[in-house]
MIBA-414766 format. One record per residue (C-alpha): residue in three letters; x, y, z. Coordinates in steps of 0.5 Angstrom, whole numbers, padded with zeros to 4 digits, always signed. Layout:
<sites>
AlaXYZ...
</sites>
This chain:
<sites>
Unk-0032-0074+0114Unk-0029-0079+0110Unk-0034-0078+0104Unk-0033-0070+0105Unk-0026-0070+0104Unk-0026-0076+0098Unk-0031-0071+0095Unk-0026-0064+0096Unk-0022-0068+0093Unk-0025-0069+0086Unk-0027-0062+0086Unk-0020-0060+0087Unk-0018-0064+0082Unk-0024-0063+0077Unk-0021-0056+0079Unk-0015-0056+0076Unk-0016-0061+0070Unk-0021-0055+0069Unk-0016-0049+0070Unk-0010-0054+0065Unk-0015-0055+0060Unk-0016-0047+0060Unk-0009-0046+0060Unk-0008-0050+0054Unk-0014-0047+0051Unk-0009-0041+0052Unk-0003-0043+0049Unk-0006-0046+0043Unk-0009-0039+0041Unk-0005-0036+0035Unk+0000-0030+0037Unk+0000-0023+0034Unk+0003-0018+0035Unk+0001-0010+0035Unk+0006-0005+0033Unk+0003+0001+0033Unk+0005+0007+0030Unk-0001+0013+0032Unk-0006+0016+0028Unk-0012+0018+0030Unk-0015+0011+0032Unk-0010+0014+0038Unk-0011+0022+0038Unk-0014+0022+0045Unk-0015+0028+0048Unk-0010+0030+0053Unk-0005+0025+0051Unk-0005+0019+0045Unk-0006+0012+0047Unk-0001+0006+0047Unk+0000+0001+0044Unk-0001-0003+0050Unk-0007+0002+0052Unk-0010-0001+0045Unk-0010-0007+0048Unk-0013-0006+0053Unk-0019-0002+0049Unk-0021-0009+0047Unk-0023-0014+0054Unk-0025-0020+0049Unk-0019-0020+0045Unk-0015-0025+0049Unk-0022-0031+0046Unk-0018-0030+0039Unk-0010-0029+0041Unk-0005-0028+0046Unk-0003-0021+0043Unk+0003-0018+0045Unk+0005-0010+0043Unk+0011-0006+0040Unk+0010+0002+0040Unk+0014+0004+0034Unk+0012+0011+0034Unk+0007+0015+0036Unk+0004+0021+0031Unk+0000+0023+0025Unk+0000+0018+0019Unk+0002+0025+0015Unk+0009+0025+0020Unk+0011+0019+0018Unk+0017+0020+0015Unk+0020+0015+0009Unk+0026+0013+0013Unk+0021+0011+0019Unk+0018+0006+0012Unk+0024+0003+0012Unk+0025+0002+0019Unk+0018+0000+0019Unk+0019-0006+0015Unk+0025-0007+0017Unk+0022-0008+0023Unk+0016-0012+0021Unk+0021-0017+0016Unk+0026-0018+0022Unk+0020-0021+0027Unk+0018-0025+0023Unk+0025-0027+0020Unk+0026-0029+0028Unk+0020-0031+0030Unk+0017-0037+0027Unk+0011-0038+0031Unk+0009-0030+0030Unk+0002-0032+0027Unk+0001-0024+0024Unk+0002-0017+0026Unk-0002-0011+0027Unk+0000-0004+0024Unk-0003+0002+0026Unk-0004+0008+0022Unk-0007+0014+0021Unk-0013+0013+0016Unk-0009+0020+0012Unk-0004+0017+0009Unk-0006+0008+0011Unk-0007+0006+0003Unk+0001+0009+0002Unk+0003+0006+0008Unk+0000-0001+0007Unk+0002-0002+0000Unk+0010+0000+0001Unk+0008-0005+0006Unk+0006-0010+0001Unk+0013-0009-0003Unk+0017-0009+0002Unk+0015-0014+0007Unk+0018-0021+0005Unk+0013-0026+0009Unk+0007-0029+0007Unk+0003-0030+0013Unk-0001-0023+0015Unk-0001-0016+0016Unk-0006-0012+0017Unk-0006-0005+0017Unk-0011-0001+0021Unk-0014+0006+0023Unk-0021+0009+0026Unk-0024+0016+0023Unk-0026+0018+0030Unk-0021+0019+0035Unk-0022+0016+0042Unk-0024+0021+0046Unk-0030+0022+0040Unk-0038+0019+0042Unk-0038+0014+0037Unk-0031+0012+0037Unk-0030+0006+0033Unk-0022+0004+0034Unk-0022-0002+0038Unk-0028-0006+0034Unk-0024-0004+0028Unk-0017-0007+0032Unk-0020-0013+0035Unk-0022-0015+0028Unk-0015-0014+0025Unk-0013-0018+0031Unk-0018-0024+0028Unk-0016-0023+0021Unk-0009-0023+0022Unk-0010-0030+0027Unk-0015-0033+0021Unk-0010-0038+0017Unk-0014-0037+0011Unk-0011-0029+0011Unk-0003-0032+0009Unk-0001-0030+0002Unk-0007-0025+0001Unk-0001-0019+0002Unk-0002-0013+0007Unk-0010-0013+0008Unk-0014-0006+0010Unk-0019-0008+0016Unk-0024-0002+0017Unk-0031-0002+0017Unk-0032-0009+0019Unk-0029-0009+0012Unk-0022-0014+0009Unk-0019-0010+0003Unk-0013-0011-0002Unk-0007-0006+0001Unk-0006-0005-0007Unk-0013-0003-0008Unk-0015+0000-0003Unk-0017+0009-0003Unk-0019+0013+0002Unk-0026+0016-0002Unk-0029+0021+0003Unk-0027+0025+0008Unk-0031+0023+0014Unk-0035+0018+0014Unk-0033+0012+0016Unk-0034+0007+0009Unk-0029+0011+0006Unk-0024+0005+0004Unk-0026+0002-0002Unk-0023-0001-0007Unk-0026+0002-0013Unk-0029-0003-0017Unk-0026-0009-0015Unk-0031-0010-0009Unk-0027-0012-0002Unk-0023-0018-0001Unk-0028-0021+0006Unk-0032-0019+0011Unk-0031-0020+0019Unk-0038-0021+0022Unk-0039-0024+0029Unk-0038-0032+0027Unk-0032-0032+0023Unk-0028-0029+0017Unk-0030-0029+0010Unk-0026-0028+0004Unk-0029-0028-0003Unk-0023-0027-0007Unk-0016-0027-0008Unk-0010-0022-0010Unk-0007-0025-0017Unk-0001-0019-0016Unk+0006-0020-0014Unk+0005-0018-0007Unk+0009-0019+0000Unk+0013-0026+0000Unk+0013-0027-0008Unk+0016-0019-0008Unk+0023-0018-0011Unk+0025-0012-0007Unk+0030-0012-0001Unk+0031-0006+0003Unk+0037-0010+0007Unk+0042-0004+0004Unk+0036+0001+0003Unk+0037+0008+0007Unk+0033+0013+0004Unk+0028+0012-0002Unk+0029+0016-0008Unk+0024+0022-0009Unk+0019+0021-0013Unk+0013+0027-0014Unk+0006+0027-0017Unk+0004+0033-0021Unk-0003+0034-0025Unk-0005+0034-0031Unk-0011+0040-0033Unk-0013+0045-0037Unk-0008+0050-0039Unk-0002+0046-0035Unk+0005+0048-0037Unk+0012+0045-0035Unk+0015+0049-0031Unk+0013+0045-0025Unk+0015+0039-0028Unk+0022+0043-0029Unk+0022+0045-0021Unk+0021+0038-0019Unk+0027+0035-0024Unk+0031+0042-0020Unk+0030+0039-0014Unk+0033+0033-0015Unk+0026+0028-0017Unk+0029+0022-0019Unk+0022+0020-0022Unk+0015+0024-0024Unk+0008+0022-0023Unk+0005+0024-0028Unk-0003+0025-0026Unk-0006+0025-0033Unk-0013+0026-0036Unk-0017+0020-0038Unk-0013+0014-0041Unk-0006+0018-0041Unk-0008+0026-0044Unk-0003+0031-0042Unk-0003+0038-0044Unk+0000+0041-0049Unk+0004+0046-0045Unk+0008+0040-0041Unk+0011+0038-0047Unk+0017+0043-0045Unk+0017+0040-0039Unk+0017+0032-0041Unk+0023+0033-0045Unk+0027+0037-0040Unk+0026+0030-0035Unk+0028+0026-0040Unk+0034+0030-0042Unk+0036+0029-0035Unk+0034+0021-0034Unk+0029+0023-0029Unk+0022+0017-0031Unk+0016+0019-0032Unk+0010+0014-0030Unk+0003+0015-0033Unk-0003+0014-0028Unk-0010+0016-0030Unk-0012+0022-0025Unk-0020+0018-0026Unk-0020+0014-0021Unk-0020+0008-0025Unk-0018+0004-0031Unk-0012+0003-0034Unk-0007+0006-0038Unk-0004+0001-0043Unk+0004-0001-0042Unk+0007-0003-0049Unk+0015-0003-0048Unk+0022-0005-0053Unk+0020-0001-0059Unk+0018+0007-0061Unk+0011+0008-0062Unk+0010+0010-0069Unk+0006+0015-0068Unk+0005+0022-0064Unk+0001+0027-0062Unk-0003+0030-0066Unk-0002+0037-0067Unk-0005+0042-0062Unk-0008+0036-0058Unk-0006+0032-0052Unk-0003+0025-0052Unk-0007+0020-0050Unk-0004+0012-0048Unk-0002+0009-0055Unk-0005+0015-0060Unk-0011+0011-0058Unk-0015+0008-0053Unk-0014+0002-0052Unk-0008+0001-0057Unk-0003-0002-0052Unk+0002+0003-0051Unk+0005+0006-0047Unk+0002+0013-0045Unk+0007+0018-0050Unk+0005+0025-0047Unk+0005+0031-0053Unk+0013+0034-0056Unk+0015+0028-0056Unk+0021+0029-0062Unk+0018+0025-0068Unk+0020+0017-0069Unk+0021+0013-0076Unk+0024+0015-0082Unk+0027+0022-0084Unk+0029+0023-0075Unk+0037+0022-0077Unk+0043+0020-0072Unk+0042+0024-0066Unk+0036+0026-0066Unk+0032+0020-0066Unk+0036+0016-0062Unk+0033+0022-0056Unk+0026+0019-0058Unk+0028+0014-0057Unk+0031+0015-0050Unk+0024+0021-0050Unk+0019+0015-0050Unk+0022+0009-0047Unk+0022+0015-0041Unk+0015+0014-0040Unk+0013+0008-0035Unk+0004+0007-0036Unk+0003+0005-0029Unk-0003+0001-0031Unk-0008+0001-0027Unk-0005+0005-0021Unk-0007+0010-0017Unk-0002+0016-0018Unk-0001+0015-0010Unk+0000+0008-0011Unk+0004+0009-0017Unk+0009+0014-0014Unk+0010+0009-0008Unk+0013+0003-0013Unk+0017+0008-0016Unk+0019+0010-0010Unk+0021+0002-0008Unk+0023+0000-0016Unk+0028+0005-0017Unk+0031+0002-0011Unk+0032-0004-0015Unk+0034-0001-0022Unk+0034+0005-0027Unk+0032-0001-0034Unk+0026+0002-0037Unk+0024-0004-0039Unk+0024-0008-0032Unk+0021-0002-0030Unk+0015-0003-0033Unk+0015-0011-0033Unk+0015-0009-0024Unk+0009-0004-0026Unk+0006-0010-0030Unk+0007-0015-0025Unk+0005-0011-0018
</sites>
C-alpha cells in the first residue's frame, strides 16, 4: 500500500514537473501579434473571417508564438483608404513604442494593393523588429485556399530573430520578399509576388527560415519620416507615357489639386512630345514630376544641383540625361533651353522647370508615388527630394 501511494506520488510530481516545463516552453515562445485588415485571405463566403478565426485557422501556430490578434479593418486592400495608412501605422509604431516584448506583427492585406501598402509600411513604421505583410490569392471558401499556410509562415517569420532590420517583408508562396522590391506580376497564380531581378529575400521550408541576403536601403528604424502630425497625405497621381500622348491630363491632375505626378515614362526616361505643354504647366504651379520607368525594371539615373546643358532634340523624346546612362535626371521633351542666350527671367524658369523633375531611380511608378506621397510630407527641396528618392 505504502509502495502504491509513494509511486502516485512520483507520478503526480513528474506530472507537474511535466506540465511546468511545458509551461515555461510556452512562455518563452516569441509574442506576435496580427493586426488583420481584410482581403481576400479573409473573403469567405457568407461573411469575411476575423482576425481571431485567422488564428484559429492554423492549429500548429501555438508551437512557433504565443499569437495575439487586433482587427483593424475588414474589406478589400483596394477600400483601404490612405488615411486608414496612417492610422495603420500609427498603430503599429504605437505597439511597438509601448510593448517592448512584442517580437513582431503580422499585417494582413488584400494582394491588390499589398506592394503599396507594405512599402508605406516600410517608410513610415519607426522600429527595426519585423513586420510581415501577408495575403492569399484564394479566398477561404475556395478548393486550394492557401491563407492560413501563408499566415503560419508570417508568424514564423516575424518570431525569426534574423528578420530585424530587413524592413517590412512580403510572405507569400513560401516565399520572403523585400516590401520595397516586391510586384504582384500576374493575375492569378499564386507565385505572382516576385522581385524582378533581385531574386527573393528568403524561403520559409518545413525546418526553419533562411535569408540569402539583405536590403541595403533606407527602411524602417533607419527611416526619416514621422507621421506624428500627419493627417492626410498629399495627392499624388501616376499617368502613362504612349505613343501619341498629350498633356491635358497632366493639366487635369495639377486642376485637381495633385501636388505631385508620376510619371510612367517609355524606357530610361522617354516621354511624348505632346506632354511637353503639360510638363511645363506642373512646373509653373510647383507641382513635382518623378520619372519612373514604366518596363518594370532598371533605373532612371538622377543627377541634381545643376541644369542639364542639353535638351531634347527636336521632334524626339527625352530621355534620362540626353542619354542612357548619362547620369541625369530624366528632362522630359519642351523643356525651355538652358546655358547661354536664355536671358533673366527666362532662364531662371529652366531652372525651376528642370529641378521640377525627380528620377525615381529604380522605383516602380506605384512605388514611386507612394515615397512621394510620404516625402512631401517632409519637404517640398527638390534636392532633398532626390536625395530621399536615392537613399530609399
Amino acid at each position: 500500500m505504502t509502495t502504491r501511494l509513494v509511486g502516485r506520488s512520483l507520478s503526480f510530481a513528474f506530472a507537474g514537473l511535466l506540465l511546468a516545463g511545458l509551461a515555461a516552453a510556452a512562455a518563452e515562445l516569441p509574442r506576435v501579434r496580427l493586426v488583420a485588415t481584410g482581403g481576400t485571405i479573409s473573403n469567405r463566403s457568407g461573411g469575411r473571417l476575423t482576425a481571431e478565426e485567422l488564428l484559429k485557422s492554423m492549429p500548429t501556430l501555438d508551437r512557433y508564438v504565443r499569437a495575439e490578434a487586433e482587427q483593424f479593418a475588414n474589406t478589400a486592400s483596394s477600400a483601404l483608404t490612405l488615411e486608414q495608412w496612417v492610422q495603420l501605422a500609427r498603430r503599429i509604431n504605437e505597439l511597438y513604442r509601448s510593448d517592448a516584448d512584442l517580437a513582431g506583427v503580422v499585417v494582413t492585406s488584400g494582394t491588390d494593393t499589398l506592394e503599396e501598402l507594405a512599402y508605406f509600411l516600410d517608410l513610415t513604421v519607426i522600429d527595426a523588429r519585423p513586420v510581415v505583410v501577408v495575403g492569399s490569392m484564394r479566398n477561404p471558401s475556395t478548393l486550394g485556399y492557401e491563407g492560413a499556410a501563408n499566415l503560419l509562415e508570417g508568424f514564423r517569420v516575424a518570431a525569426e530573430p534574423a528578420s530585424k532590420n530587413k524592413g517590412v517583408l512580403v510572405v507569400l508562396n513560401d516565399e520572403i520578399n523585400s516590401a520595397r522590391e516586391v510586384t504582384k506580376t500576374d493575375a492569378l497564380r499564386l507565385q505572382t509576388f516576385q522581385s524582378r531581378i533581385y531574386g527573393v529575400l528568403g524561403v520559409v521550408d518545413s525546418d526553419r527560415v533562411v535569408y540569402y541576403r539583405d536590403v541595403v536601403k533606407r527602411h524602417t528604424a533607419k527611416s526619416e519620416f514621422d507621421l506624428a502630425g500627419v493627417t492626410q497625405l498629399p495627392r499624388v497621381d501616376i499617368l502613362m507615357v504612349y505613343q501619341g500622348a498629350t498633356g491635358d491630363l497632366i493639366k487635369a491632375a495639377v486642376d485637381a489639386g495633385a501636388k505631385g505626378i508620376v510619371i510612367a515614362t517609355a524606357g530610361a526616361g522617354a516621354t511624348a512630345p505632346g506632354q511637353s505643354e503639360g510638363f511645363q504647366y506642373a512646373a509653373s504651379k510647383g507641382v513635382f514630376l518623378v520619372n519612373a520607368t514604366r518596363t518594370g525594371s532598371g533605373r532612371i539615373a538622377a543627377s541634381r544641383g545643376a541644369v542639364p546643358a542639353a535638351t531634347a532634340p527636336p521632334g524626339g523624346a527625352a530621355t534620362a540625361g540626353g542619354a542612357r546612362g548619362a547620369g541625369a535626371a530624366a528632362s522630359p521633351q519642351g523643356a525651355p533651353p538652358a546655358g547661354t542666350g536664355v536671358p533673366g527671367a527666362a532662364a531662371a524658369q529652366a531652372v525651376r522647370f528642370r529641378r521640377t523633375f525627380i528620377a525615381a531611380e529604380d522605383l516602380t511608378p506605384l512605388k514611386a508615388r507612394v515615397l512621394l506621397m510620404v516625402a512631401l510630407t517632409k519637404t517640398q527641396d527638390p534636392d532633398v527630394l532626390q536625395r530621399i528618392f536615392t537613399e530609399y
